[in-house]
C-alpha angles and dihedrals in degrees: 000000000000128000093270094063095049096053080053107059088040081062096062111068096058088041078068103045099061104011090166114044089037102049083054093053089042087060105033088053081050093053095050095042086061096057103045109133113246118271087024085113100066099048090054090052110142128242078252095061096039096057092054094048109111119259120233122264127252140075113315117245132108128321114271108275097028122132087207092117148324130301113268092245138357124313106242103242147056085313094062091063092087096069101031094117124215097320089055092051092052098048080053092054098044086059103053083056103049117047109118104333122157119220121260133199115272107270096009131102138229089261081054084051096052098041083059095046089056093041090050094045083043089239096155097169092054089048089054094047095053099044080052108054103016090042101141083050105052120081105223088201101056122140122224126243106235101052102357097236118162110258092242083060105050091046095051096047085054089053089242100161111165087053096052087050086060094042098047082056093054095063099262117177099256082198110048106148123210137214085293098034101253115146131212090267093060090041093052085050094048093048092059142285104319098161088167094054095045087054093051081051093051099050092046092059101272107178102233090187105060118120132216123230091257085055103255122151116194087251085060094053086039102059092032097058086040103244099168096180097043083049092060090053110046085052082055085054091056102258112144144190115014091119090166131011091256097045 
């Protein structure tokens, strides 16, 4: 016989014990049993049903919201960057240095960078600001950045005097030579007739008698594009021959 039939015969004796109180519990339970409102059943469950009731998926670890413990790994965001670790220092770091920065020459500085700029936009004014009052961070001996010429050159050949004089006391090289060779004393003759300038040279050691590759001297530039005063001096300063630019 099956379960059913054996709750059944364990009913009995106490159905004849007590006929009449029980019968009127047993109807009265039924009674109220069939009039239980819906969903009444699951708010009486018992200890049992709940703990059988599944649990929910997902990792374990405390509920949303709790302050049992921290988080497995992380949080994405600016409040991860605590505990980023190195490479997240570095990427910090990187990016202090980056925004925005122009390149400079290698070796030189941002006051360098900004000595070329004016000698290559002939801004004489804003290149002797900044020797005279920058002038720790300014490389005398910077090259610019269209021909590479040295600075002393490309001021001499535009006939900037005042500024080769500056950069002549701060210890530029007088005989800076170029891609051809050519030093600040040719450049200033071919630039035009300074004789000012081609004196400062001269005094600071400017050697009258280099040679370019093509064979050029600064007498012979001198006498070709016609610089009579700078002529004159360079025969003072003992060059000799070069009567005419093809001699």
């Amino acid at each position: 016989m099956g379960m059913g039939a054996s709750v059944r015969r364990e009913q009995k004796p106490s159905a004849v014990q007590d006929p009449t109180s029980d019968e009127s519990q047993a109807s009265h339970g039924r009674a109220d049993a069939g009039t239980q409102a819906p969903g009444a059943e699951a708010d009486a469950a018992s200890p049992q049903q709940l703990k059988a009731a599944p649990e929910p998926e997902g990792p374990a670890g405390p509920p949303a919201g709790s302050l049992a413990g921290p988080p497995a790994g992380p949080p994405a965001g600016p409040s991860a960057r605590p505990s980023a670790g190195p490479a997240g220092l570095e990427v910090v770091q990187a990016a202090k240095l980056s925004p925005g920065a122009e390149p400079i020459a290698a070796g030189g500085s941002s006051s360098s960078a900004a000595l070329v700029q004016a000698v290559e936009a002939e801004d004489w004014a804003a290149a002797e600001q900044l020797l005279n009052e920058r002038p720790g961070d300014c490389d005398v001996n910077a090259r610019t950045t269209d021909w590479n010429y040295s600075l002393l050159r490309a001021c001499a050949e535009e006939g900037a005097e005042g500024l080769c004089q500056l950069l002549l006391a701060r210890q530029a090289d007088v005989n800076a030579r170029d891609q051809n060779n050519m030093t600040p004393l040719m450049g200033c003759v071919v630039g035009g007739d300074y004789s000012g300038i081609v004196s400062l040279l001269l005094e600071a050691r400017a050697d009258a008698a280099a040679i370019t590759d093509d064979g050029f001297t600064a007498l012979k530039w001198a006498t070709r594009l016609n610089r009579d005063a700078s002529i004159t001096l360079l025969r003072n300063a003992g060059m000799t021959g070069e009567a005419s630019a093809f001699a």
